[in-house]
C-alpha positions in Angstrom: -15.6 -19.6 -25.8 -15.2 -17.6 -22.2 -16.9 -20.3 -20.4 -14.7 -22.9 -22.1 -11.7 -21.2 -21.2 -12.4 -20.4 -17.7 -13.6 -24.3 -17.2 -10.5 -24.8 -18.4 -9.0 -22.8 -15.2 -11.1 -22.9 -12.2 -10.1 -26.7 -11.4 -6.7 -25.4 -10.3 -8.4 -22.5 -8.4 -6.7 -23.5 -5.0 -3.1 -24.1 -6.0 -3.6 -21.1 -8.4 -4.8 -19.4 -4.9 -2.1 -20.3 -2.9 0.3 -19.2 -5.5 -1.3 -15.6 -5.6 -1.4 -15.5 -1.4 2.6 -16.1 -1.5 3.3 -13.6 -4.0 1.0 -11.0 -2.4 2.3 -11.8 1.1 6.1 -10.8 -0.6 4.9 -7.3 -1.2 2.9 -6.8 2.1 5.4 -9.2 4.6 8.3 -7.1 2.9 7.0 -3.7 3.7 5.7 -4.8 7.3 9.5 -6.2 8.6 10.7 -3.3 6.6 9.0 -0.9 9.0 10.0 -2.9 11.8 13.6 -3.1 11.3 13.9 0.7 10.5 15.4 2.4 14.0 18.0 0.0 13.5 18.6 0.5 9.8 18.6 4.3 10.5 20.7 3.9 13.5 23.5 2.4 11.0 23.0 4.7 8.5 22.1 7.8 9.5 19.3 9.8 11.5 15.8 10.1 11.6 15.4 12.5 9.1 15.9 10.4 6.3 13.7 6.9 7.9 10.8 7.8 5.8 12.6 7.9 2.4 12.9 4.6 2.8 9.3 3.3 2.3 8.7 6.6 0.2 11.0 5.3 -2.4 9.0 1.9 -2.4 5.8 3.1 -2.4 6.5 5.5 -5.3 8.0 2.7 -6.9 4.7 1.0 -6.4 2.8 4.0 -7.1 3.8 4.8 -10.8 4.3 1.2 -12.4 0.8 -0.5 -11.1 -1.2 1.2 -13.8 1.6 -0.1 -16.2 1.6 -3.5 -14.9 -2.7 -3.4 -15.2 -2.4 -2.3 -18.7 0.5 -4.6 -20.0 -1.7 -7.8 -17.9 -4.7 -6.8 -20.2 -2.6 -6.3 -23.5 0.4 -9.2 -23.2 -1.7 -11.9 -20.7 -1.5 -11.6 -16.9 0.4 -15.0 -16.0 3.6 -13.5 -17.7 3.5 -10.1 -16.8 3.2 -11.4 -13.0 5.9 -13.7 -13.7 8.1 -10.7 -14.5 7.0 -8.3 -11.7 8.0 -11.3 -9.2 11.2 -11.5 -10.7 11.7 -8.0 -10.3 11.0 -7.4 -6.6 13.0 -10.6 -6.1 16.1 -8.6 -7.6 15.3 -5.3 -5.8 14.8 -7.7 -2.4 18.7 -9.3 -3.1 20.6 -5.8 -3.8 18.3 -3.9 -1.2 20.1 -6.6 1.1 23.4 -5.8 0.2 23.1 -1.9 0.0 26.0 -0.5 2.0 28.1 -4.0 2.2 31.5 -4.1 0.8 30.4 -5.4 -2.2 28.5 -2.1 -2.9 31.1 0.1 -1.5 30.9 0.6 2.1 28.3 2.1 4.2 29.3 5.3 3.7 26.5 5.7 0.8 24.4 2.4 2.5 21.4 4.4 3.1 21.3 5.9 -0.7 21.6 2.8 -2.1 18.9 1.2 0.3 16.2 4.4 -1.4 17.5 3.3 -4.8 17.1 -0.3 -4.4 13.8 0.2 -2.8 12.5 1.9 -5.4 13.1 -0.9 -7.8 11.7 -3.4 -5.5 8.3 -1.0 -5.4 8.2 -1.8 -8.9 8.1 -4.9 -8.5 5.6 -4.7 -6.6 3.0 -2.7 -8.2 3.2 -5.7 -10.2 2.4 -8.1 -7.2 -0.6 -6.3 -6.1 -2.6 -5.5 -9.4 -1.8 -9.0 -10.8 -2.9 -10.9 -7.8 -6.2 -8.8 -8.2 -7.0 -9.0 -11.7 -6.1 -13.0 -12.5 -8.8 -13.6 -9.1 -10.8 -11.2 -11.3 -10.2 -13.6 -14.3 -10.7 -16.6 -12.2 -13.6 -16.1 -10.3 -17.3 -14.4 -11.0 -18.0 -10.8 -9.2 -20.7 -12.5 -7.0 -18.4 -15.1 -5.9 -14.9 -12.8 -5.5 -15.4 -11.7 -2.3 -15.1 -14.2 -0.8 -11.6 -15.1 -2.6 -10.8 -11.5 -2.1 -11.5 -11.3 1.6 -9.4 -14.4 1.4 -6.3 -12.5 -0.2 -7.2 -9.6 2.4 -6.8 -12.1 5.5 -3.6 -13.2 3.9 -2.6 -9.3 3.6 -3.3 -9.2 7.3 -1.5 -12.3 8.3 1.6 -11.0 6.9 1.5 -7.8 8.9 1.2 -10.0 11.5 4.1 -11.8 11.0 6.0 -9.0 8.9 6.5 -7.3 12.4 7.3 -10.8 14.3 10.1 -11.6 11.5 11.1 -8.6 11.3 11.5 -8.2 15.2 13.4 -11.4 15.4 15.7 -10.1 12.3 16.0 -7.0 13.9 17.4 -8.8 17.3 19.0 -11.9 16.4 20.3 -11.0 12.9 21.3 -8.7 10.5 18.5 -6.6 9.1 19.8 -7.3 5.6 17.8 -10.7 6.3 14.7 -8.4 6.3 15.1 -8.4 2.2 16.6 -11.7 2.2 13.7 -13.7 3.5 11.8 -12.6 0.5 13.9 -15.0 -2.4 13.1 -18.1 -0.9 8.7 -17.2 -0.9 9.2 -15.7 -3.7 11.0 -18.5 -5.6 8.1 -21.1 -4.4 5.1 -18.8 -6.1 7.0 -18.7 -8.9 7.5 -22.4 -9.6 3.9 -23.4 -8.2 2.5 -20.1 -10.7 4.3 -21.6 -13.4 2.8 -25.3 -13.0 -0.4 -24.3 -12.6 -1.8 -21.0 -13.3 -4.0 -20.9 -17.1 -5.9 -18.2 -17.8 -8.2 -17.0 -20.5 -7.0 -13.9 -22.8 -9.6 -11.3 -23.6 -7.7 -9.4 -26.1 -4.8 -9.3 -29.0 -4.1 -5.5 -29.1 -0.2 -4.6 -28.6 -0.4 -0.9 -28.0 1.7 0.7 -24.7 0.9 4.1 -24.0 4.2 4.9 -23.2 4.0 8.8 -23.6 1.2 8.8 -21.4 3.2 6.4 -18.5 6.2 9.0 -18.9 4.2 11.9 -18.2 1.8 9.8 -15.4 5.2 9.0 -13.8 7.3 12.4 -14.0 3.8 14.1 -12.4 3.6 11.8 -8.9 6.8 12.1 -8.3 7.0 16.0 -8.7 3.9 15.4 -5.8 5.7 13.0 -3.9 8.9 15.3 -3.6 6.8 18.4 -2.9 4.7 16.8 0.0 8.6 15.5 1.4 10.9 18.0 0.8 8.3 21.2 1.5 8.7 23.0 4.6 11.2 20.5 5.7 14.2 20.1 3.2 13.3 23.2 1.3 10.7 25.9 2.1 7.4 25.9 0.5 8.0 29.1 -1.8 11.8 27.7 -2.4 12.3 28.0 -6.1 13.0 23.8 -5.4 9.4 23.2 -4.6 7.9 25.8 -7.2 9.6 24.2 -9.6 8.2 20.8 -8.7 4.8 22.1 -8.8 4.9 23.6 -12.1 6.2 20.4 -13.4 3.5 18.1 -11.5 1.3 20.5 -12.9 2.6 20.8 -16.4 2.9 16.6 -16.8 -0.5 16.3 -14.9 -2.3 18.2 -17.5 0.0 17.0 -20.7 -1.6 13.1 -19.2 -4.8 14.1 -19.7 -4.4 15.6 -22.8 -2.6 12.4 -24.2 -5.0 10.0 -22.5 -7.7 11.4 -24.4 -6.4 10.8 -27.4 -4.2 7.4 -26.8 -5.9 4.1 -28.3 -4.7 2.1 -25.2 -4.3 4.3 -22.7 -2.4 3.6 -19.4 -5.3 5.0 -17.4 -8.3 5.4 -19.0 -10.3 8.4 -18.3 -14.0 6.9 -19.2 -13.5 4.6 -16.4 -13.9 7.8 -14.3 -17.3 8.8 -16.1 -18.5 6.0 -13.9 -20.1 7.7 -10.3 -19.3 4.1 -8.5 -15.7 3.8 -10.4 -15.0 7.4 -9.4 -16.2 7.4 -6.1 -14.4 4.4 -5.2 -11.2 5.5 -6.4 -11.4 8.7 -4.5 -11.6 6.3 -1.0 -9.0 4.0 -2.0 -6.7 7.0 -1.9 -7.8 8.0 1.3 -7.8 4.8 2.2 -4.0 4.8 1.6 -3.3 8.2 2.8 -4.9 7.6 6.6 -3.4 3.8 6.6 -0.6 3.9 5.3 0.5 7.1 6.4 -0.1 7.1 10.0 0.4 3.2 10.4 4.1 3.8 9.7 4.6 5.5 13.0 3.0 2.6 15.5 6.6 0.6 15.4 8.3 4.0 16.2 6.0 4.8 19.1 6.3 1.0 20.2 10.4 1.0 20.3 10.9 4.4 21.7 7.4 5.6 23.8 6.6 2.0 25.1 10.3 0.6 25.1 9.4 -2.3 23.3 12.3 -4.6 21.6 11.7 -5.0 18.1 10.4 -8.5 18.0 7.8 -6.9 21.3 6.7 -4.4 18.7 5.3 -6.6 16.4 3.8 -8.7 18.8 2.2 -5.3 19.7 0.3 -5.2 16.2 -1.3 -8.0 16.4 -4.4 -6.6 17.6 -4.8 -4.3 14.7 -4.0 -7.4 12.2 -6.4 -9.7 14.2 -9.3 -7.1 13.6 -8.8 -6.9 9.9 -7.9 -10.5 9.6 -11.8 -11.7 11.3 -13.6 -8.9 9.2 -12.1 -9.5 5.9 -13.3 -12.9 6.1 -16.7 -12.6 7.2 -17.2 -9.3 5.0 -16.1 -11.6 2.0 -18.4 -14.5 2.9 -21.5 -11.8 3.7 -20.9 -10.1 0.6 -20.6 -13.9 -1.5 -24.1 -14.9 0.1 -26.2 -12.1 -0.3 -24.0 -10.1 -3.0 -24.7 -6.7 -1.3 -22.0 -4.7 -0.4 -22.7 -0.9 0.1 -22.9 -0.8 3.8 -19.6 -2.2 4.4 -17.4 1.0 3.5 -19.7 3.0 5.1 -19.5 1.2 8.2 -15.5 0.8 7.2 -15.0 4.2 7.2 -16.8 5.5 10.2 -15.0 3.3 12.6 -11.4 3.7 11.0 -11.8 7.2 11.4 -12.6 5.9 14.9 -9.7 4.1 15.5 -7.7 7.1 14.1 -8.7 9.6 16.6 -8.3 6.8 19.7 -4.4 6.7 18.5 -4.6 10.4 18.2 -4.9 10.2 22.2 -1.6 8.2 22.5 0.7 9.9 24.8 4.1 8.8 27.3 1.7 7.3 30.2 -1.1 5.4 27.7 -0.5 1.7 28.3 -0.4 -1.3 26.3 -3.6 -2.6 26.8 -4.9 0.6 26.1 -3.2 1.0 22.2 -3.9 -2.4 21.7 -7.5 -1.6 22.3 -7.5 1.3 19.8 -5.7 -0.7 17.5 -8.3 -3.4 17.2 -11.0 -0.3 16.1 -9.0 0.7 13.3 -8.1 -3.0 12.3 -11.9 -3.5 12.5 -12.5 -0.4 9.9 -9.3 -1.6 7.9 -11.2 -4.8 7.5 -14.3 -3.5 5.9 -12.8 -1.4 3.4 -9.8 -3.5 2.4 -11.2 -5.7 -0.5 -14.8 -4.4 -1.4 -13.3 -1.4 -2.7 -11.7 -3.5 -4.9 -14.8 -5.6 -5.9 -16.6 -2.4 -6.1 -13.7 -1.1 -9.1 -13.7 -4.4 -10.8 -17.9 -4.7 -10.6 -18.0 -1.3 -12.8 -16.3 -2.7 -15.9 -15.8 -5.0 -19.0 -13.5 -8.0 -18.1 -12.0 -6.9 -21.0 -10.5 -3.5 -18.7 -10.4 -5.7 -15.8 -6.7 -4.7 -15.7 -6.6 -1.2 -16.4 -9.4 -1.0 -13.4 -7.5 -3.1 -10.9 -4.8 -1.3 -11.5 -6.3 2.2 -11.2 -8.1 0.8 -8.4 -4.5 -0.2 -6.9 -3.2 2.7 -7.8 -4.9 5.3 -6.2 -4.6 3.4 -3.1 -0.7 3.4 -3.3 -1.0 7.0 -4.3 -2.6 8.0 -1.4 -0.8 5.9 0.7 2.8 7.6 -1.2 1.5 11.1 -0.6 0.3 10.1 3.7 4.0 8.2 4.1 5.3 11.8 2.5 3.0 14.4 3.9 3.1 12.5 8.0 6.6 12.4 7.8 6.6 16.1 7.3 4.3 17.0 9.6 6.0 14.7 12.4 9.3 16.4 12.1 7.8 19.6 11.9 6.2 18.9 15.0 9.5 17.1 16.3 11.6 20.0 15.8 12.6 22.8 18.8 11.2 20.0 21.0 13.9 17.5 23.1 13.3 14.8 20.8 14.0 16.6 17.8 17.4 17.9 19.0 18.0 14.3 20.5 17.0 12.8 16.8 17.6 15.7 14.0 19.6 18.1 15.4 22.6 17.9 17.0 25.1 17.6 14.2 26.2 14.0 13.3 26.1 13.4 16.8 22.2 13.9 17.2 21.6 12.4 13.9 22.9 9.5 14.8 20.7 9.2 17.7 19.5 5.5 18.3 17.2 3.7 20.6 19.7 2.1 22.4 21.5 6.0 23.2 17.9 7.3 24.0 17.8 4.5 27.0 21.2 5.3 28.4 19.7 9.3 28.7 19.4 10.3 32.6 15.6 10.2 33.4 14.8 13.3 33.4 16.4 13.8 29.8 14.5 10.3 28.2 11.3 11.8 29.9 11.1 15.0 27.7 12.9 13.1 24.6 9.7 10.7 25.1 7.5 13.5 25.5 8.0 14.7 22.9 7.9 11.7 20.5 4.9 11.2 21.4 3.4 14.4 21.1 4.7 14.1 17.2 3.4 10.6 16.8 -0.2 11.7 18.3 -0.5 14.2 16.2 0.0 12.6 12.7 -3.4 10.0 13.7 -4.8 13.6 14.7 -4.2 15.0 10.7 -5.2 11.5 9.3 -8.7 11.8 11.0 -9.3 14.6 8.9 -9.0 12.3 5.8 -10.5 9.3 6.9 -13.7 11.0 7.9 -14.4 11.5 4.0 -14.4 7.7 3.4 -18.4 7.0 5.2 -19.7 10.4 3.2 -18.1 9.6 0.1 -19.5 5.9 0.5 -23.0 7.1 1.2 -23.1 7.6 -2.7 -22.5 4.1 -3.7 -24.8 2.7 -6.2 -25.8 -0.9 -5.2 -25.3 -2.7 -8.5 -25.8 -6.6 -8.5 -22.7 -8.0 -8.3 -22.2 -9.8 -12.2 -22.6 -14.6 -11.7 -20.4 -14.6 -14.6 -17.0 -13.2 -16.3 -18.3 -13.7 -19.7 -18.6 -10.5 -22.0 -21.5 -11.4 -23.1 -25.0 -13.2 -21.5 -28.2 -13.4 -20.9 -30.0 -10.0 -21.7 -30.3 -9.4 -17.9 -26.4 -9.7 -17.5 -25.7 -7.7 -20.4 -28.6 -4.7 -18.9 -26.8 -4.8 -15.6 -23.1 -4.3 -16.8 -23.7 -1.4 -19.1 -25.8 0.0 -16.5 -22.7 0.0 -14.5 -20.6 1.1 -16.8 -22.8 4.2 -17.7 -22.1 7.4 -17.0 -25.0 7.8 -14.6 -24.0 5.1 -13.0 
């Protein structure tokens, strides 16, 4: 009946395809012109000190609804559930556009709404990211996904390629609203072409939510998220403020496990985590997401201010970093298709994007262009080895009846990690920023320094800009320093990887062979 079903599907396997590489370039093209257009977007609404709130409030967003989207795909069919999480970010995209217009009220509370309507487009797109994930998952046999995968991770690359080239151009010829704009018009074309053409096979009928268990899930990151933003910045770390948080994070943390345990469907299944592979795969996608997210946030900032780049120049600046994760997802994908061996790859991944990390951690006032753009390429290179077979490697440890639940745990810890570096960074730059030139120039002040923009740092007399710039780049330099010390976990923790063939079919059941290999992946021992 499996093999009927997904004959049934794999003739539309390329418009299906192209479908899924729109929708996931929404999520990863919207973030990318996002980060681009920021100085600006601060500039009119208010300082520095509040920049990193606004992809914290999207990838939080993100972070709490992809195991709920995973879960609801496997329970209620993936094709509608994507359907819905498109929708979604296309509604957060619109009103994130017209935060602070007249229509909204004025800018006087433009930047609140902005974090507000971020947030809803993160949920959204936790949607995005697991769905495209788990209906290639659906589509498309372990041994033959990574090639499809690398696919969807050269696709993730083009659009930070061109997320920073938009958004540039945005930033310099139009309104930045148009950064969130640009979005309905993609995002309206995936939808009609997913509509048409996407069929896929349904694996089960239960209809259980664990709801309690998403409540709790939710209320707990958040409590982190807050703590690793607000602590020693907004509120001190022994502040009854962050005390409080961490009691609570620790109070819903532990009331999740409890419920999980006991839940019939739950939202995150802890047996997946019995699994050594699952487990130690999880634990690098959120470093993953911690040291690339995290520290990849500040590149446009150092471009604009450090290197004097316009906008549109800073994105054309990236491109070194996207073309070396662009070349090695593909050929990664195809390697790991042809011989279906794929251990070495985020060993190799790791070591050379903790590489990359600690050649940006050497960026100061006088390093050239040439010179970033070299150290960009090695951590685009190390990117590229670890974006999608950490994702193979989660989906090769379970039933395709969990496919789901592990593409979105899978997705999840990566956004998590990537939440808690966008959080913890930002804290440590301005930590680093303040009692320095920049700090005053950009924090302090009163309203005056906080609204600080790129265009006032250039008109500063020379001697001025030089220590402003100084110290930017100091603070910059030493975020890649901290996310070094994370990224050098990802090659140990790799070195533990069980090579298990990768499974020629998405049936549940098969030839005794098939069957040995998949519970021998799914054992404990494992």
């Amino acid at each position: 009946m499996a093999s009927q079903q997904q004959a049934a599907v794999r003739p539309n396997i390329r418009l299906v395809l192209f479908g899924l590489m729109i929708a996931m370039m929404l999520a990863m093209l919207d973030n990318m012109i996002v980060s681009t257009a920021l100085p600006r977007i601060v500039g009119e609404f208010g300082g520095l000190n509040h920049f990193t709130w606004v992809v914290t409030a999207y990838v939080l967003g993100t972070t709490v609804s992809t195991p709920i989207w995973g879960k609801l795909g496997d329970l209620y069919g993936r094709k509608n559930v994507f359907l819905t999480a498109v929708v979604l970010f296309l509604l957060g995209s619109a009103l994130c556009g017209m935060a602070g217009s007249s229509m909204l009220g004025g800018p006087d509370d433009g930047m609140v709404q902005l974090i507000a309507f971020r947030a809803v487009q993160g949920l959204g797109a936790g949607g995005l990211m697991v769905g495209v994930m788990a209906i290639i998952g659906d589509l498309v046999p372990p041994r033959e996904r990574g090639r499809y995968q690398g696919m969807i991770a050269g696709i993730m690359a083009i659009a930070m390629v061109a997320g920073p080239l938009v958004g540039g151009f945005i930033t310099d010829h139009l309104s930045w609203r148009w950064a969130f704009y640009v979005n309905l018009p993609l995002g309206g074309v995936a939808l009609v072409l997913l509509i048409a053409t996407l069929r896929l096979p349904r694996y089960r009928t239960e209809h259980r939510i664990d709801w309690l268990g998403a409540a709790l899930l939710s209320v707990g990151i958040t409590a982190i998220v807050l703590i690793t933003t607000w602590g020693g910045n907004e509120y001190a770390w022994r502040s009854p403020q962050i005390l409080g948080l961490a009691a609570l994070a620790l109070a819903a943390l532990v009331a999740f496990g409890f419920v999980e345990r006991r839940a019939p469907e739950p939202i995150l299944p802890l047996g997946l985590f019995a699994n050594r592979n699952f487990a130690l795969i999880s634990t690098i996608g959120f470093l993953l997401g911690f040291a690339m997210f995290g520290a990849m946030n500040f590149l446009p900032l150092y471009q604009q201010t450090v290197q004097g780049a316009s906008a549109t120049n800073s994105g054309l600046l990236l491109l070194p970093l996207m073309f070396g994760m662009l070349v090695v997802s593909l050929l990664v994908g195809r390697a790991i298709t042809r011989t279906g061996r794929y251990r070495i790859y985020p060993i190799v991944g790791g070591a050379v994007m903790a590489v990359g990390l600690a050649l940006l951690s050497l960026l100061d006032v006088h390093t050239s262009k040439l010179q970033s753009s070299l150290y960009m390429i090695v951590l685009g290179v190390g990117m590229g080895f670890l974006m999608q077979t950490s994702m193979l490697i989660a989906q090769n440890s379970v039933e395709q009846k969990d496919l789901g639940a592990a593409s979105g745990a899978a997705t999840f810890f990566r956004s998590i990690g990537g939440s808690f570096g966008i959080s913890l960074f930002g804290a440590i730059f301005a930590n680093r920023l303040a009692g320095t030139a920049a700090g005053g120039a950009f924090s302090g002040g009163g309203e005056a320094g906080a609204a600080m923009n790129i265009d006032q740092l250039r008109d500063l007399p020379a001697q001025a800009r030089e220590a402003v710039l100084g110290g930017l780049a100091d603070a910059i330099s030493h975020v890649f320093l901290w996310a070094v010390l994370f990224a050098v976990l990802v090659p140990v923790l790799a070195w533990f990887i069980r090579e298990i063939p990768l499974r020629t079919s998405n049936e549940p059941t098969g030839t005794p062979e098939e069957q040995a290999e998949t519970a021998l992946a799914r054992s404990p021992s494992a």
